[in-house]
N, CA, C and O atoms as CSV, one atom per row, in Angstrom:
chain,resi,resn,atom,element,x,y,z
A,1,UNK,N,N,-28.140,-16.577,-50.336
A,1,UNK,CA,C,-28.458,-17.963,-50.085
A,1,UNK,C,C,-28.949,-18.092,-48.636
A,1,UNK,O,O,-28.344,-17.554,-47.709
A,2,UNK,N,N,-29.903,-18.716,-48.491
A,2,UNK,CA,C,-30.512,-18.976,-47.231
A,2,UNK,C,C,-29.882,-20.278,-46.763
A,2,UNK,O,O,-29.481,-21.244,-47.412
A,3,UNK,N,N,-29.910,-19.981,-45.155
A,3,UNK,CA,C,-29.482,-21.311,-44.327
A,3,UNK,C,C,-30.527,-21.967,-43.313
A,3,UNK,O,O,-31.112,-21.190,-42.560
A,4,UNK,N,N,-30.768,-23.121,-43.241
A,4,UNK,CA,C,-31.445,-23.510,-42.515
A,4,UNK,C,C,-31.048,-23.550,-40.823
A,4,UNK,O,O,-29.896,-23.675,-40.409
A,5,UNK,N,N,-32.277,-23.416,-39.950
A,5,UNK,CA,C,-31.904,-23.088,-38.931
A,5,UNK,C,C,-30.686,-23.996,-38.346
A,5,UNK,O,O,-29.784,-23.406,-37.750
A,6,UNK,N,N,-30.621,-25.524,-38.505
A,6,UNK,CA,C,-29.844,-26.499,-38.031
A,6,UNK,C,C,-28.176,-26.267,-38.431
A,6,UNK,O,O,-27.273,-26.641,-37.684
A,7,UNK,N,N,-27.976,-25.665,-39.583
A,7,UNK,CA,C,-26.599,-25.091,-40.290
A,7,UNK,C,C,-26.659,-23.744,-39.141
A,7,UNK,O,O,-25.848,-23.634,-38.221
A,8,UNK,N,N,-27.399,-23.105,-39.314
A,8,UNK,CA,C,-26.909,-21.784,-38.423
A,8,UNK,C,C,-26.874,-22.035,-37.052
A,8,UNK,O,O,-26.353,-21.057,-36.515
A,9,UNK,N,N,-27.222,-22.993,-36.124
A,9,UNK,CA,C,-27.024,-23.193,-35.160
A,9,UNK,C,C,-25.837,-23.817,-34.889
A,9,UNK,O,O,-25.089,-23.463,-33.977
A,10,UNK,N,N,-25.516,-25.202,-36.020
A,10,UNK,CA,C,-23.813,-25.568,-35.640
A,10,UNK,C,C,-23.298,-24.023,-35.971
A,10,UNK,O,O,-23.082,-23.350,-34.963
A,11,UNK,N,N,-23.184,-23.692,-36.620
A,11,UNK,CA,C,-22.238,-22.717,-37.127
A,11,UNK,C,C,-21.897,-21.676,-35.719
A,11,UNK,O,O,-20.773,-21.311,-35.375
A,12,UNK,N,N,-23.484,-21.258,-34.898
A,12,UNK,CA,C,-22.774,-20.742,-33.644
A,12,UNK,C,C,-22.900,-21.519,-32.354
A,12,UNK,O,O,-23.392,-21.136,-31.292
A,13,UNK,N,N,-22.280,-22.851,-32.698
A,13,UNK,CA,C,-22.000,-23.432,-31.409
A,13,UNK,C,C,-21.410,-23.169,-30.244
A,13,UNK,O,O,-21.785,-23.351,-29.086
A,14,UNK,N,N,-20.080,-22.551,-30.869
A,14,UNK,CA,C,-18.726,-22.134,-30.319
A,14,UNK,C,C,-18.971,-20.223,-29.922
A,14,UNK,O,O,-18.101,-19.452,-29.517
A,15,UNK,N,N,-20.076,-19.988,-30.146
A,15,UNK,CA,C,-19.941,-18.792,-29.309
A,15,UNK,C,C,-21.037,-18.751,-27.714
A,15,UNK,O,O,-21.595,-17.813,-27.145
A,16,UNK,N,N,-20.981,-20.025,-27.458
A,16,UNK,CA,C,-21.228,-20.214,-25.619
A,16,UNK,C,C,-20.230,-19.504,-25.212
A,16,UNK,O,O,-19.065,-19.550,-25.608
A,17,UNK,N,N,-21.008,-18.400,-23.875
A,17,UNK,CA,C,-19.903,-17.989,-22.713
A,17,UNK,C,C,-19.063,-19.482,-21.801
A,17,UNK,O,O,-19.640,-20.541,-21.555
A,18,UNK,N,N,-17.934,-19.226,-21.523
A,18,UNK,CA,C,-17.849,-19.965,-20.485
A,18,UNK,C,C,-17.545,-19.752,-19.475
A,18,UNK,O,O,-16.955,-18.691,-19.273
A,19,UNK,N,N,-17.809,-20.673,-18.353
A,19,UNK,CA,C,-17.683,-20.199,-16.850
A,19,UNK,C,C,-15.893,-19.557,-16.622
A,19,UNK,O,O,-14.883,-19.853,-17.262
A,20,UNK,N,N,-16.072,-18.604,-15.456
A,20,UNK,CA,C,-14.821,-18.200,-14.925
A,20,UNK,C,C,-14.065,-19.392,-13.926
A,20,UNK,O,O,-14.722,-20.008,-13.087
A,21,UNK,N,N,-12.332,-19.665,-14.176
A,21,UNK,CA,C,-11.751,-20.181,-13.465
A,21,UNK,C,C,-11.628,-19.476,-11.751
A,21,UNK,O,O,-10.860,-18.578,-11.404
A,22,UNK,N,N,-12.571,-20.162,-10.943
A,22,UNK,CA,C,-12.335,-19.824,-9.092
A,22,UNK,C,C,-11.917,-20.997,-9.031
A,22,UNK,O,O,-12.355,-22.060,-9.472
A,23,UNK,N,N,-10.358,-20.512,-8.005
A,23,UNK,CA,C,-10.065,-20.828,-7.199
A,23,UNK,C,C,-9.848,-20.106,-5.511
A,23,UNK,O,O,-10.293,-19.033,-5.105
A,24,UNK,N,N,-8.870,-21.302,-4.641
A,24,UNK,CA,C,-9.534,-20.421,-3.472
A,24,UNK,C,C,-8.128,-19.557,-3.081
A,24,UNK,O,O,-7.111,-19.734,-3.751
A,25,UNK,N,N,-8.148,-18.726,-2.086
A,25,UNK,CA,C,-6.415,-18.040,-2.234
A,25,UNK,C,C,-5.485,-18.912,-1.398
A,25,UNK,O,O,-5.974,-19.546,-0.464
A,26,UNK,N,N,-4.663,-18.963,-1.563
A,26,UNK,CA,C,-3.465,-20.036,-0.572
A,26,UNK,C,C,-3.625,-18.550,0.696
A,26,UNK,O,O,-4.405,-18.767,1.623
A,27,UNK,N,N,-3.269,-17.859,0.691
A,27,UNK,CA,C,-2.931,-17.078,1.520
A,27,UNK,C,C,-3.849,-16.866,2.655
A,27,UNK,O,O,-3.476,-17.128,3.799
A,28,UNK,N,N,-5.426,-16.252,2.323
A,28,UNK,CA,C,-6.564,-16.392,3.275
A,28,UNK,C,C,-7.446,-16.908,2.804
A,28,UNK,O,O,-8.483,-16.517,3.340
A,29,UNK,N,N,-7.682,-17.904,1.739
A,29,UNK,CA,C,-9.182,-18.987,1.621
A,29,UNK,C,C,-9.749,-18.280,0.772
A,29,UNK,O,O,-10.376,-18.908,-0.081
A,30,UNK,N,N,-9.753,-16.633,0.664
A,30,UNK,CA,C,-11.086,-16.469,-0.224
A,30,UNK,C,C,-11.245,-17.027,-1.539
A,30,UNK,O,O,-10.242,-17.580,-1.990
A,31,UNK,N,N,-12.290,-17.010,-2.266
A,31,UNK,CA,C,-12.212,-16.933,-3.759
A,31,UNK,C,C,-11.851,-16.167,-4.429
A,31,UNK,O,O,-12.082,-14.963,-4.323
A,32,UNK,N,N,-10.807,-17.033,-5.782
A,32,UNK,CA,C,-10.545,-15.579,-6.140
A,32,UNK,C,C,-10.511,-16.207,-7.463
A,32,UNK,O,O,-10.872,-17.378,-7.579
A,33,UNK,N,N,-10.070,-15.461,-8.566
A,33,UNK,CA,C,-10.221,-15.920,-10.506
A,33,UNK,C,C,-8.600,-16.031,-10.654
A,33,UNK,O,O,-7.546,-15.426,-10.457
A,34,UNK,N,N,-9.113,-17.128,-11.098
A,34,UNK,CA,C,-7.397,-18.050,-12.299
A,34,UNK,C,C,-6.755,-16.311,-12.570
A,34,UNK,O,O,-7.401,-15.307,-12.870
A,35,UNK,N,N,-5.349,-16.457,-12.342
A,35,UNK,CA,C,-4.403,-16.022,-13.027
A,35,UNK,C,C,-4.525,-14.219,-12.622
A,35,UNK,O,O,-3.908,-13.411,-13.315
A,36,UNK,N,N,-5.308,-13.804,-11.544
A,36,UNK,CA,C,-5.180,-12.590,-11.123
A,36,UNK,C,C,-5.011,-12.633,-9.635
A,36,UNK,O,O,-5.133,-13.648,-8.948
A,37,UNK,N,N,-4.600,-10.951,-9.033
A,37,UNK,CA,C,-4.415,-11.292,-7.784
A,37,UNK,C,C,-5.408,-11.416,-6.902
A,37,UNK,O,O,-6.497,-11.306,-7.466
A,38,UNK,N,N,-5.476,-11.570,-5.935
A,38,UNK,CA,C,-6.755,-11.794,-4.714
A,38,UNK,C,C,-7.204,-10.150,-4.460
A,38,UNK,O,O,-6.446,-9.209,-4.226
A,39,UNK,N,N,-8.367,-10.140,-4.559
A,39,UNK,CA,C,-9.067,-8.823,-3.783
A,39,UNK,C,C,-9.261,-8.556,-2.535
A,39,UNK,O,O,-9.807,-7.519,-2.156
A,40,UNK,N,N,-8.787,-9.564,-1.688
A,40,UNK,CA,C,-9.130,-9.438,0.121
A,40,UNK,C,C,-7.487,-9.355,0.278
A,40,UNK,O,O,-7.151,-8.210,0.578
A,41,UNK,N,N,-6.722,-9.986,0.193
A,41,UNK,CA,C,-5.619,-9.617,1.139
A,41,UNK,C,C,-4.233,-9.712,-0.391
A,41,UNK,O,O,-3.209,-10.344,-0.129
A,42,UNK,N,N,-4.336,-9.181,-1.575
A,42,UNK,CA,C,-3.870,-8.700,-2.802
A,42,UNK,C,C,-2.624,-9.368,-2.639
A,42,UNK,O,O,-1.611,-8.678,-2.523
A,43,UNK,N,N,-2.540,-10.744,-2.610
A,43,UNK,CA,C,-1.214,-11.551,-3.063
A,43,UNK,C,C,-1.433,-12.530,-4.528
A,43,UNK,O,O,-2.459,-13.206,-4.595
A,44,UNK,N,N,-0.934,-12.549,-5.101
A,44,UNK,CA,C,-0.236,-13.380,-6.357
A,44,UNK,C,C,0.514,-14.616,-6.181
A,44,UNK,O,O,1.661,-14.432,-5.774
A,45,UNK,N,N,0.275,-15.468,-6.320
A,45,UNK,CA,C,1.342,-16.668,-6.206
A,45,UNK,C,C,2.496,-16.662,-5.034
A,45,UNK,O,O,3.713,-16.773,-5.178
A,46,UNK,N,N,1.864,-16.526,-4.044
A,46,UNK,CA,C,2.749,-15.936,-3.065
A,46,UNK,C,C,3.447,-14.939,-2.464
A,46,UNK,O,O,4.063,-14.706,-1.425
A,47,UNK,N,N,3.023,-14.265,-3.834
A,47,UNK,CA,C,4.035,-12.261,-3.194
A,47,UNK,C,C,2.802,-11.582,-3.291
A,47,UNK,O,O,1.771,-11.813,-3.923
A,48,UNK,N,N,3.148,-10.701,-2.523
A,48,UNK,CA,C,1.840,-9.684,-2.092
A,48,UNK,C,C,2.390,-8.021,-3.017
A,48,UNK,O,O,3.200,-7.125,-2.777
A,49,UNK,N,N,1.236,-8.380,-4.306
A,49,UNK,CA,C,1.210,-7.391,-5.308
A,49,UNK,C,C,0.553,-5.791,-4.941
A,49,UNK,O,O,0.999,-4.711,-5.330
A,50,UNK,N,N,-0.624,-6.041,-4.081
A,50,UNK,CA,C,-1.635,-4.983,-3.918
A,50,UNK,C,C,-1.265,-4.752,-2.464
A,50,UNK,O,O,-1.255,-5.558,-1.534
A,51,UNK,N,N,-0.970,-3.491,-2.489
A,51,UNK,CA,C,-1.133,-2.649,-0.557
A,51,UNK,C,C,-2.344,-2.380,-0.693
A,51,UNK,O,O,-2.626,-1.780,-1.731
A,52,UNK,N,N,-3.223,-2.634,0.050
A,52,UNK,CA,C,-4.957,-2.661,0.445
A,52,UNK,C,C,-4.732,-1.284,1.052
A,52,UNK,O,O,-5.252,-0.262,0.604
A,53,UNK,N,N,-3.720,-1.341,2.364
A,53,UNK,CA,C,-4.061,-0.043,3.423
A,53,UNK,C,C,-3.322,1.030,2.906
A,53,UNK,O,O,-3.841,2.059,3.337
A,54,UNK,N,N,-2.139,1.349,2.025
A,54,UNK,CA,C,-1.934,1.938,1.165
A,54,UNK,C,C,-2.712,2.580,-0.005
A,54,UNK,O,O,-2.567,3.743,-0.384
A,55,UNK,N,N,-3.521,1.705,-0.503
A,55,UNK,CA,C,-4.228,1.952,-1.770
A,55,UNK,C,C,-5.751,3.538,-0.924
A,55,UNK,O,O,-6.256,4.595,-1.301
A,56,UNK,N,N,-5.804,2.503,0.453
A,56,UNK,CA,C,-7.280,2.708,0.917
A,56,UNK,C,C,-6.670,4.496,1.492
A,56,UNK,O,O,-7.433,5.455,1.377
A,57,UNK,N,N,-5.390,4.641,2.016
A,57,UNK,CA,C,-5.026,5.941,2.302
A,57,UNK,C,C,-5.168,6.711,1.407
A,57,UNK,O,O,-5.989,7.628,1.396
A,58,UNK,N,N,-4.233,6.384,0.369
A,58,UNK,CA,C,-4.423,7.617,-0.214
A,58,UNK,C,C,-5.722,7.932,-1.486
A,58,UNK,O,O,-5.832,8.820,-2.332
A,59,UNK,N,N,-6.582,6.741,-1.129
A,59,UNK,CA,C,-8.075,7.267,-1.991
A,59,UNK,C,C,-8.726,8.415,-0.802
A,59,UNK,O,O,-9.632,9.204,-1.071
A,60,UNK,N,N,-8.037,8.307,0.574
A,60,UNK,CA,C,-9.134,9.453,1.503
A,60,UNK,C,C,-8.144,10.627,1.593
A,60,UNK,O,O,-8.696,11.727,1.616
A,61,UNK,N,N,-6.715,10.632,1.652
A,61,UNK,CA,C,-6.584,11.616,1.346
A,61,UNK,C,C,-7.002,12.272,0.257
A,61,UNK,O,O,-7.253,13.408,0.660
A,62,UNK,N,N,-7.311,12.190,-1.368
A,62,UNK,CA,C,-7.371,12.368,-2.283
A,62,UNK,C,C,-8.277,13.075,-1.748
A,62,UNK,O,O,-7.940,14.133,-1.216
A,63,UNK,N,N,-9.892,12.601,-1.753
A,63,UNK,CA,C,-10.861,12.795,-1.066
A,63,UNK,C,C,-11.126,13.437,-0.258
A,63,UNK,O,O,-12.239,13.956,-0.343
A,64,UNK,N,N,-10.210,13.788,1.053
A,64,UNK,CA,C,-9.979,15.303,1.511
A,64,UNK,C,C,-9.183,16.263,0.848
A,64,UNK,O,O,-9.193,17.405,1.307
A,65,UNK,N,N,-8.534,16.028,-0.088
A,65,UNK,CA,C,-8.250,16.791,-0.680
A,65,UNK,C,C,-9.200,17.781,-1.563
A,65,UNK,O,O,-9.184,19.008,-1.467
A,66,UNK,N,N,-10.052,17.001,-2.464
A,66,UNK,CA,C,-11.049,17.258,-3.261
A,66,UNK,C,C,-11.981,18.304,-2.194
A,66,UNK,O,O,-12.272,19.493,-2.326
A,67,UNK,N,N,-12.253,17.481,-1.276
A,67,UNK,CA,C,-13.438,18.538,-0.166
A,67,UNK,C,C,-12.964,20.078,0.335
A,67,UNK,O,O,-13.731,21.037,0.419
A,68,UNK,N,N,-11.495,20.095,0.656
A,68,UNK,CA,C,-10.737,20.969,1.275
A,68,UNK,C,C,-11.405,22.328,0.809
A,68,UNK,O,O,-12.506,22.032,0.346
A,69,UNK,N,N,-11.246,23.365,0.756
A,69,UNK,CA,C,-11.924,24.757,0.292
A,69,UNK,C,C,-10.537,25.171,-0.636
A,69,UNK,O,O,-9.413,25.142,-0.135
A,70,UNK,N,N,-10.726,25.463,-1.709
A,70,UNK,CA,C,-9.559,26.352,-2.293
A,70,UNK,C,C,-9.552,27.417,-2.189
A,70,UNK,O,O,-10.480,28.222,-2.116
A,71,UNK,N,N,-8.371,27.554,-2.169
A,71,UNK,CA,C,-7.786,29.120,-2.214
A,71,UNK,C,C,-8.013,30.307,-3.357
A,71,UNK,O,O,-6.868,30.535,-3.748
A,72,UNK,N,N,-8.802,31.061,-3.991
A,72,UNK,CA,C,-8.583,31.686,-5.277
A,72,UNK,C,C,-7.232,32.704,-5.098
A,72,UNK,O,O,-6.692,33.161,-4.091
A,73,UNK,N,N,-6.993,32.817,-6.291
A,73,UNK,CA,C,-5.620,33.433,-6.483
A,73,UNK,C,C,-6.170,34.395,-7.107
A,73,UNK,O,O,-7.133,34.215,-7.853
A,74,UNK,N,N,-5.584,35.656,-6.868
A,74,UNK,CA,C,-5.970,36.836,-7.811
A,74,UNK,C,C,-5.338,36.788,-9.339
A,74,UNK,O,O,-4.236,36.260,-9.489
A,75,UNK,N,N,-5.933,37.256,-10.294
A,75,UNK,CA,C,-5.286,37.183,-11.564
A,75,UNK,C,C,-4.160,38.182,-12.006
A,75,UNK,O,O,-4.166,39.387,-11.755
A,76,UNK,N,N,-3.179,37.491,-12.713
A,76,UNK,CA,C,-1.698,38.098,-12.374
A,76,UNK,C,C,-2.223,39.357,-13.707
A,76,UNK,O,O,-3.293,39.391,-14.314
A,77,UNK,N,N,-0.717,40.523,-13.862
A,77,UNK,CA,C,-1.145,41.525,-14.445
A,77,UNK,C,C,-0.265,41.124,-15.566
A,77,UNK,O,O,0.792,40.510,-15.425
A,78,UNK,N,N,-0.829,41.558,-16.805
A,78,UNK,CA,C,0.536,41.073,-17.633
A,78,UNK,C,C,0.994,42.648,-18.226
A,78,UNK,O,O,0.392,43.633,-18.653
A,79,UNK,N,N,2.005,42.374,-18.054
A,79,UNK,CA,C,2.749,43.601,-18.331
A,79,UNK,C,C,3.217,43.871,-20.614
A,79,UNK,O,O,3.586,43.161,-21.549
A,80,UNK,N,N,2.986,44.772,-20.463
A,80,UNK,CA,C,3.097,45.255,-21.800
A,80,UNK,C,C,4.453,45.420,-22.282
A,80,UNK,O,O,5.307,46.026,-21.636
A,81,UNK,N,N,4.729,44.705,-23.801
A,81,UNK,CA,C,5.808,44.663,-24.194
A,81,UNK,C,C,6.187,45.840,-24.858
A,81,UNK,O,O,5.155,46.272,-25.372
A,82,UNK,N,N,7.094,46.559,-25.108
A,82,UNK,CA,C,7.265,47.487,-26.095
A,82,UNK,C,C,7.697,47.169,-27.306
A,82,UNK,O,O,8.442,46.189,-27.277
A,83,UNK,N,N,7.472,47.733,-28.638
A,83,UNK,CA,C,7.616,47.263,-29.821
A,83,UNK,C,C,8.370,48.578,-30.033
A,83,UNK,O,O,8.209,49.753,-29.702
A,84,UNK,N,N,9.472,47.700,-30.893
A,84,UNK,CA,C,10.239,48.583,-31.272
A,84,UNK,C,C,10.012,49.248,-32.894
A,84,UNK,O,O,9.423,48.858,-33.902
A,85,UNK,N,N,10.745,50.345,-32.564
A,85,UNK,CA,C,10.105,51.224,-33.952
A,85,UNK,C,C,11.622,51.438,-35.053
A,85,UNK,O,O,12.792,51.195,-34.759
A,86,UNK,N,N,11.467,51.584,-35.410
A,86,UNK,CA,C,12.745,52.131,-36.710
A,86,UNK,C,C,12.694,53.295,-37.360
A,86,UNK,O,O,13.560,53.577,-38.189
């Protein structure tokens, strides 16, 4: 059965995007989205969820880590079992 364009258009009325809830942060002003924490200074409703200078350490240690030169290890010997006989 065919629909005319005016039926298929109510029909997807209701799939409009809608805009994101910004507000601004109590803590330092920025903008930030309904119901998550702030990305500039990572507080929540007053408690501070995200360590920024924490987070930011150990992504460079990681990162020197990754760069560092590894060590190769020589490959171990495996030693031979004896089977027993009867």
């Amino acid at each position: 059965m065919r629909h005319t364009k005016g039926h298929t258009r109510n029909r997807r009325s209701h799939h409009s995007l809608k805009a994101m809830g910004v507000i601004l942060c109590e803590s330092c002003g920025s903008p930030r989205q309904k119901h998550v924490a702030c990305p500039k200074c990572g507080t929540y409703k007053g408690n501070k969820v995200i360590d920024h200078k924490a987070k930011a350490d150990k992504k460079i240690a990681k990162k020197q880590a990754a760069d560092a030169p590894k060590e190769v290890k020589a490959p171990k010997a495996k030693a031979k079992s004896a089977k027993k006989t009867k």
